[in-house]
Structure formats: C-alpha cells, structure tokens
N, C-alpha and C positions, 0 to 999 in steps of 0.2 A: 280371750279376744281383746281384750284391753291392752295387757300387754303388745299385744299386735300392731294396736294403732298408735301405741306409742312409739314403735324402733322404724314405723314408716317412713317417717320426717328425716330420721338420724342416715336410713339409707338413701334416699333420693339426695341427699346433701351428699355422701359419699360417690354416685352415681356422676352426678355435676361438677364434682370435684374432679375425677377421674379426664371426663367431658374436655373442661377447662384447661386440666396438665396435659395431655393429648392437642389441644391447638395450639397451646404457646409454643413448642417448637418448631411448627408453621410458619408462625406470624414473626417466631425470631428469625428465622431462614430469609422471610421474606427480605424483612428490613436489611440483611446482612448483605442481600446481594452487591457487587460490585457496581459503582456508579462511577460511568469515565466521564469527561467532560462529552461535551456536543457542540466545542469548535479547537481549534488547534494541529498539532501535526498530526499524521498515522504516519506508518516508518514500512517500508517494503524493500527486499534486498534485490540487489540486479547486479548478478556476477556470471562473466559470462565463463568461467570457471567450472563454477556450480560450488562456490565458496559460500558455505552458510555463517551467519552471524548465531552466538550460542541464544540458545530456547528453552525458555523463556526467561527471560530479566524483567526486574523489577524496579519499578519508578515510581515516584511520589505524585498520589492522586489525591488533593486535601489534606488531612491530617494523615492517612494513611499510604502503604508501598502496595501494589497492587500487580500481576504478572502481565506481562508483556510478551508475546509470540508474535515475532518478526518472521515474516515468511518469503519467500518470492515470486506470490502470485497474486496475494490479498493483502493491503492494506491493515496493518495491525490497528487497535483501538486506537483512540485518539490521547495526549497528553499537553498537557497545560505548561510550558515550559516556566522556569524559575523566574525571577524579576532580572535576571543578568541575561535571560533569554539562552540558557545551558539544562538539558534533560542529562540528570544523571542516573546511568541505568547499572545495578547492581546483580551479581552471580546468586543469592542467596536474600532471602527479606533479613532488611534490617531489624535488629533489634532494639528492646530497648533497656536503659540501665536500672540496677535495680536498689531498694533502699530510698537514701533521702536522696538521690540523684532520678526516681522514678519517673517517668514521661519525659525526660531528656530522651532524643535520639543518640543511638552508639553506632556513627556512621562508620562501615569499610569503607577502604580507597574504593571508588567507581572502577567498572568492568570496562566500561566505554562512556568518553561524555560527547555529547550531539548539541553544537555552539548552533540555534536557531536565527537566521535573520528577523529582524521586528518583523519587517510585513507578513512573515507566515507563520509568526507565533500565537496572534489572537484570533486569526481565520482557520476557514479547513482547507485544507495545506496536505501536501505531501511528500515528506524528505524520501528519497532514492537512496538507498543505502550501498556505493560499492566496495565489498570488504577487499580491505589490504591484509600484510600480514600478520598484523597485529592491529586488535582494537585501534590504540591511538592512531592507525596509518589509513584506516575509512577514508573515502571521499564521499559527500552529503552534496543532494544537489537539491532544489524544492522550488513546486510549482501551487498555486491556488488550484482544486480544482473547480473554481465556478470559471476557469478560463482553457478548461478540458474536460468538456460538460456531456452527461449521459443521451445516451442515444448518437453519439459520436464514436468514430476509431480515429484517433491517435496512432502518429509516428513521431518518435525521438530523434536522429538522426546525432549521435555521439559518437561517431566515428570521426577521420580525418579525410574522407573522400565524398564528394558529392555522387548523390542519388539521384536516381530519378522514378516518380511512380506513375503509373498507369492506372484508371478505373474504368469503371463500364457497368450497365446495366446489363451487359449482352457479353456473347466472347470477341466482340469486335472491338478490339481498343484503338484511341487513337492512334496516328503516328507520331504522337509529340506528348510528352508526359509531363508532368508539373518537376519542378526542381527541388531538391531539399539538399540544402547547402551543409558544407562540414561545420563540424560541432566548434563554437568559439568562446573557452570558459568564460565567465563572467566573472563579476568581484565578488556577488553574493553568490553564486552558484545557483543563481535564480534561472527558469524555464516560462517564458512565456509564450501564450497564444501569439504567434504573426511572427516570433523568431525566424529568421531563414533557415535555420536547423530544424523546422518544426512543418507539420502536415497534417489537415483535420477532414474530414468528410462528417459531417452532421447530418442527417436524415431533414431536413425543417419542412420538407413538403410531403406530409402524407399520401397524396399521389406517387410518389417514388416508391419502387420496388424496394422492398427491406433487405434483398443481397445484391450487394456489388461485387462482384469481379473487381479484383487488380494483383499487378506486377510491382515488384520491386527490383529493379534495376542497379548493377555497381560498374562502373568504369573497366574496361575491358583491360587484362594483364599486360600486355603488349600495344601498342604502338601500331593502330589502326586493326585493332584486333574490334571484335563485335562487343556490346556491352553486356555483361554476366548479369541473368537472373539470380536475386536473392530467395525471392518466395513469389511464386505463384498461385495465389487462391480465391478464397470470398471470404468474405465478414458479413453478418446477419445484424443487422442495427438492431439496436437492443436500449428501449426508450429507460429501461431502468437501473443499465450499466452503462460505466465508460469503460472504452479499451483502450490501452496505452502499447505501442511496441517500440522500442525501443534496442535501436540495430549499433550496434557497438565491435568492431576490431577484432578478433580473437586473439588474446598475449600473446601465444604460442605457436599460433599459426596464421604465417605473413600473410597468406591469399585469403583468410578463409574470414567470415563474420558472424557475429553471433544476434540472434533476433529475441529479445526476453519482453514476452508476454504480460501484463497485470490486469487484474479488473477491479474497479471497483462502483461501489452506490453512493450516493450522497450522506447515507447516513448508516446507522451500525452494520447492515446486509452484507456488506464485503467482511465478513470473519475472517481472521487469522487463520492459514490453511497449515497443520500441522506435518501434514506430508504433499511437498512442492515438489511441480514437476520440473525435471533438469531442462536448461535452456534450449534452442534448441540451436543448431549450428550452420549456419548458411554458404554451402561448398559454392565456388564458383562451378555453370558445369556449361557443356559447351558454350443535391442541397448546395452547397457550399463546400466544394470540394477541397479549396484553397484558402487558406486563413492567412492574412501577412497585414 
C-alpha cells in the first residue's frame, strides 16, 4: 500500500502533463491566426468579360505575406499599402534566405503591383479591379466606402452613354427618371459620392418600405427610337450591406452592356467569395434618392 501512494504524485504529474501538451496547440492555433489590418484598401474585380485576376496572391501584412482571394462579388481582406503607397501581390509566399543571410526576405519579381492614391491608402477604400491582358495592363479605380454607405444601392455608371433611372415604392414610376451621366476618368481614378457618373438611394427614413422598384434605362439605338431597358427590378435595403452596380460597355458587343453586382459590410462580413458569379449582361430589348 505504500508503494501505492507513492507512484500517485508521479502519475497525476504525468496526467497534467499530458492536459497541458493537449492545449498548447490550441492556444498556438490561436495566436497564429491571420490578422489584416482594419483600415485600408479591399480589391474586388469587375470584368465584364468574366476575366478573373489569379487566386489567391499573397501580400505583406506586418512582418509577414499573408493570402489574398480577389473575387468579383466580395471585397477581399483589407491591406496596408507600402510607404510609396504600392501593394505588391506575389504567385507563391515569399521566402526567406537561409544561413548568415537568415530573416532577410528572397523577394520574386511581383505578379501585379496596385499604385494606391494617398487618400485611400490609410481609410477603408476600395480599389475596382478591371483585368487587362496582362497583370501590368489592370485598370484600378477607388472609392471610400464611408461615401457608399450600407443600407444604401449604388450605381456606377462606366460606360460612355448616359442613363437614366427610375424608382418607386409601387410599380408606378415616374415619368422622368434621375440622370446618371457617362463615365469621365479622373487623374486618381477616384469615384466619389455626388459624381454625375454616380447614383445612391439610401433608406434614412425608417418609415419607407425596404423594396424599391426601379428601371434602368440606356439611349435608344436609333434616332428617335424609344429608350432601352437595362434591368428592370427591386433592391431590398439591407441596413448591414452596401450594394454597388456598376454598368459598363460590353468590348465585344457594340449594343449590349454589362451590369456587375458587389456587396460589401463595413468591416470583415464581406469575405472573399471563392466561387463568383459571372456578370451579368444587359441586351437592349424592345430617402435620398439622388446624391450630387
């Protein structure tokens, strides 16, 4: 019996021990998660194509490179651009060197670099990503969004022909619609609220019905012909998204236009969507509604 209560101590130490190695790789898990910033750009692609940018690339988050899934419906993570205000995003994580050169980074040439304007590198921003044929041939366009604020729909207007929209609480629309002017590049490629390219419906009176009816309207092909519906539908306000659409040209097809959808939250809820749906394509066929 003695011996007994001597090998007690020896196993409850053994039993604790076990305990112990069992949660440390919890608590390492923990700490190892991924931390993005919580202000700067998020990247989203809008190709009316259905031209995707590759997935996932990797960028410098702190001392570390970190994946990046650019999608074309969700807002990817956010990223803290360099001090030259340049995010370079890489095919594969960097390595690093080994020996007496150890914690040096062994940078590859970048996959794509994304030149951020000052004003939306230190805010939450979000660059528009339209792929060319090659990384270097992108176009970046970027707007705040505390100035495309949730519980709002958004319209882009990046086309070269004036729009016109219709809303309604009912299916009776006016007969005279708000205008939304052709798209006029900028120096920074900047989008702001009150642009004449630009169109907002905000909900701000709880009293209003949370779906609008509206029309989207494009210039009629011909020479006293009638004006062509783009989309005809409703939007359901949605106090804890914004929706952006953004109606752009189609390259390849002279009459036709393409309408590309995104949502996003104020803060991480808009995730990277790993499978985006294709844009969709606008044939011609026979609160505060106005922001300027």
């Amino acid at each position: 019996m003695k011996r007994i209560w001597l090998y007690l101590p020896l196993v409850c130490l053994l039993v604790m021990g076990n305990v112990l190695m069992a949660q440390a790789p919890d608590q390492e898990q923990k700490e190892e998660k991924p931390a993005y910033p919580t202000t700067g750009p998020r990247f989203v692609v809008c190709s009316p194509t259905g031209t995707m940018v590759k997935t996932p690339l990797y960028v410098k988050i702190d001392k570390d490179y970190l994946p990046l899934n650019i999608s074309s419906r969700f807002p990817s993570e956010r990223v803290t651009p360099e001090s030259d205000g340049t995010v370079n995003f890489y095919e594969k994580k960097p390595s690093k060197k080994g020996g007496s050169d150890a914690g040096k980074e062994k940078l590859p040439p970048p996959y794509m670099v994304i030149r951020v304007p000052r004003e939306y590198a230190r805010v939450r921003s979000i660059c528009i990503v339209v792929p060319g044929d090659k990384p270097d041939q992108n176009q970046c366009f970027f707007l705040r969004e505390s100035e495309f604020p949730t519980g709002g729909f958004h319209i882009i207007n990046f086309s070269p022909s004036p729009l016109e929209i219709f809303h309604s609480f009912s299916n009776n629309y006016p007969e005279k619609g708000d205008s939304i002017a052709p798209y006029r590049r900028k120096e920074n490629n900047g989008i702001k609220q009150g642009d004449p390219n630009t169109w907002s419906y905000v909900n701000s009176n709880p009293n209003e019905p949370a779906t609008v009816n509206y029309a989207i309207m494009a210039p009629p092909l011909k020479e006293n012909g009638s004006p062509l519906p783009l989309r005809m539908s409703r939007f359901m306000v949605n106090n804890t998204h914004a929706e952006i659409n953004i109606i752009v040209r189609h390259p390849k097809i002279s009459w036709a236009y393409s309408i590309i959808s995104l949502q996003y939250a104020p803060d991480s809820l808009g995730q990277p969507s790993l499978q985006s749906p294709s844009p969709s394509r606008a044939t011609p066929s026979s609160g505060s509604s106005r922001a300027r």
